[in-house]
C-alpha positions in Angstrom: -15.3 5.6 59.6 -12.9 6.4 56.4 -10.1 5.1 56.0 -7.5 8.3 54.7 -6.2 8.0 51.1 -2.9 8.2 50.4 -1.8 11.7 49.2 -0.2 11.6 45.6 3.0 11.9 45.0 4.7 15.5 44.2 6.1 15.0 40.8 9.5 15.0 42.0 8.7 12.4 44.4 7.3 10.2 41.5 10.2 10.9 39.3 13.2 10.1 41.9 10.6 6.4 42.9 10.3 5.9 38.8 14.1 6.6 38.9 14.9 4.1 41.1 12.5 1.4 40.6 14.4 2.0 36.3 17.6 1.5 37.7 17.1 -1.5 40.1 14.9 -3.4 37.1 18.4 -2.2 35.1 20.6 -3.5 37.7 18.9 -6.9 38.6 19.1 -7.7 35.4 22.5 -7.5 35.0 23.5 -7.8 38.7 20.8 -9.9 40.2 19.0 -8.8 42.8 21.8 -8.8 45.9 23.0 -6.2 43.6 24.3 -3.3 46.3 21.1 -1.0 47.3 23.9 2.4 47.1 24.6 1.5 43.7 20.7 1.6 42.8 20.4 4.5 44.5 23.5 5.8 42.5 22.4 4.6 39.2 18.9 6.6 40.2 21.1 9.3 40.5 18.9 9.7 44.2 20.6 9.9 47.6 20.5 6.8 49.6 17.8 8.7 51.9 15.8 8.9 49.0 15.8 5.6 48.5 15.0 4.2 51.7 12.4 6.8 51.9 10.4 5.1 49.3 11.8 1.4 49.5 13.2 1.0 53.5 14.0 -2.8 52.8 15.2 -4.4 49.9 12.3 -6.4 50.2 10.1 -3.5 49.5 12.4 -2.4 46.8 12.1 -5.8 44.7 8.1 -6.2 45.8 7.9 -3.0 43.8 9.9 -4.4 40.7 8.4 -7.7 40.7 4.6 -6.0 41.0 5.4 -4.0 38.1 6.7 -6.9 36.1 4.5 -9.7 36.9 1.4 -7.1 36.1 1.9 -7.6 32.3 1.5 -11.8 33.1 -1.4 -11.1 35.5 -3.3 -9.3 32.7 -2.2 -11.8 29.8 -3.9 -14.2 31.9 -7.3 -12.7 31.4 -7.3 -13.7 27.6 -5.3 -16.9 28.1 -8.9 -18.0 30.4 -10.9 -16.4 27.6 -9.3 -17.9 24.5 -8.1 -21.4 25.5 -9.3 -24.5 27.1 -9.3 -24.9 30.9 -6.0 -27.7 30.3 -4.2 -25.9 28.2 -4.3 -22.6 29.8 -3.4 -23.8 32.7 -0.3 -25.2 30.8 0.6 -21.8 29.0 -0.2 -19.9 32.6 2.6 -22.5 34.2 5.4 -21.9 30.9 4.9 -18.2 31.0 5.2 -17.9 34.7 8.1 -19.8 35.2 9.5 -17.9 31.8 8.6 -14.7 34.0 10.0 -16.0 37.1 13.4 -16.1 36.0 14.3 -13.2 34.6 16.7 -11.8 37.3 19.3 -13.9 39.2 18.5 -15.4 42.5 14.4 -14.1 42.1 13.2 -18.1 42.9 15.4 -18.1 45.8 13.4 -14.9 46.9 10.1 -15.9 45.9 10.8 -19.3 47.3 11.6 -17.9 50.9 9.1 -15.1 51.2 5.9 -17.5 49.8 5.1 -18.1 53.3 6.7 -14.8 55.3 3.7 -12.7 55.8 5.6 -10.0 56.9 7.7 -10.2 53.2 6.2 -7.3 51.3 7.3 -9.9 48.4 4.9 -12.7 50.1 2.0 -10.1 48.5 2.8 -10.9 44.8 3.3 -14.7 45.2 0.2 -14.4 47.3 -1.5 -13.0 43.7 0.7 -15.3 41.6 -0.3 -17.9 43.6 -4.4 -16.9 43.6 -4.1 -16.9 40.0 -2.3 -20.1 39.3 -5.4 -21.4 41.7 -8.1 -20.0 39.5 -6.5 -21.8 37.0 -5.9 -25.1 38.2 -9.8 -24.7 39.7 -11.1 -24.2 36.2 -8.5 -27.5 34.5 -10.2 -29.7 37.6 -13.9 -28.7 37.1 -13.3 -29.7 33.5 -11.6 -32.8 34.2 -8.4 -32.0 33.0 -5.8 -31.4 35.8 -5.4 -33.6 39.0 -7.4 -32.7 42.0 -4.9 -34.0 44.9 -2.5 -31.1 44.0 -3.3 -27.5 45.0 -2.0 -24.2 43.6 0.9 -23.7 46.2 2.5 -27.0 45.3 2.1 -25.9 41.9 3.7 -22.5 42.0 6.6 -24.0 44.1 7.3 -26.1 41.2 7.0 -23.5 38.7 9.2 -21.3 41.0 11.7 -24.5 41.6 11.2 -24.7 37.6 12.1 -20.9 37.3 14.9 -21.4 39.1 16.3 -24.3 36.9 15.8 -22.5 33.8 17.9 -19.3 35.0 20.8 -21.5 36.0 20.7 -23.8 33.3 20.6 -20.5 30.9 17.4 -22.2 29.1 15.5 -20.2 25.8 11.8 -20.2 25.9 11.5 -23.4 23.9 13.9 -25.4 26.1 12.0 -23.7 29.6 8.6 -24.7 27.6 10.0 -28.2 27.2 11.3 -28.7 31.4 7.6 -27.2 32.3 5.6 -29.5 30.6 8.4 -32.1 31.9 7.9 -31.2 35.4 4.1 -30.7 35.1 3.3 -33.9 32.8 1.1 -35.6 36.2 -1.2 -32.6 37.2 -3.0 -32.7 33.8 -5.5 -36.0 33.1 -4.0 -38.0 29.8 -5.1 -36.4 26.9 
């Protein structure tokens, strides 16, 4: 038996979901993301039926943000596999995710109590996040590089906690670079 495909989306439909996911990536930047869900909707310049419609939680709402924003990092992780050594892409993997993870306000907290809600539709892209920082740290161990007594989950609820810091400690990329490799120095064999 087939399973039914999902019927696209009119193109009013796509433009009032494009509006809204625009306005809540405008609005957790500068709000964070407890921002008010009428004021997204408002911003979208979409009733709040609309939005709940498309997004019925908040949860659903930032899932959809996050996915779209941690997509760039998933693919940049292809070439950072192909073009470095197992060690140090692991170690650019772990600085740009934690660089990723704290672009909006109060994202760690979130990331940090869905990681292991199934039910969070936000669980779904730590679940990828997660997978990937695996196939990382796999590849670093095979070659000797990275510790085999930790395992990816620790590892991204560092980077998360790490993520977290960097946010409230207003970091730039060079001073987040610097705490990562801090927090990270005993995964990785001496060099």
């Amino acid at each position: 038996m087939s399973t039914p495909r999902a019927r696209p989306l009119r193109a009013d439909a796509r433009r009032n979901r494009d509006a809204i996911l625009n306005a809540a990536r405008e609005m957790f930047d500068t709000e964070g993301i407890f921002v008010p869900i009428d004021c997204i909707a408002t911003a979208a310049g979409v009733g709040n039926a609309t939005l709940y419609r498309n997004f019925p939680t908040r949860n659903d709402l930032l899932a959809a943000v996050i996915d779209d924003s941690v997509g760039d990092l998933l693919a940049a992780a292809d070439a950072l596999a192909r073009d470095l050594s197992p060690a140090d892409a692991l170690r650019e993997w772990l600085r740009q995710l934690a660089w990723q993870l704290r672009i909006w306000n109060d994202l760690p907290t979130c990331i940090a109590t869905a990681v292991d809600d199934d039910a969070s539709p936000v669980q779904d892209v730590s679940a990828r996040l997660i997978a990937r920082t695996g196939d990382f740290l796999h590849r670093a161990s095979a070659a000797g590089s990275a510790s085999q007594s930790v395992s990816a989950h620790e590892l991204f609820e560092l980077v998360v906690a790490l993520s977290w810091a960097i946010d409230r400690f207003g970091d730039d990329q060079e001073h987040a670079r610097h705490r990562v490799e801090l927090a990270t120095a005993g995964v990785f064999a001496p060099r």
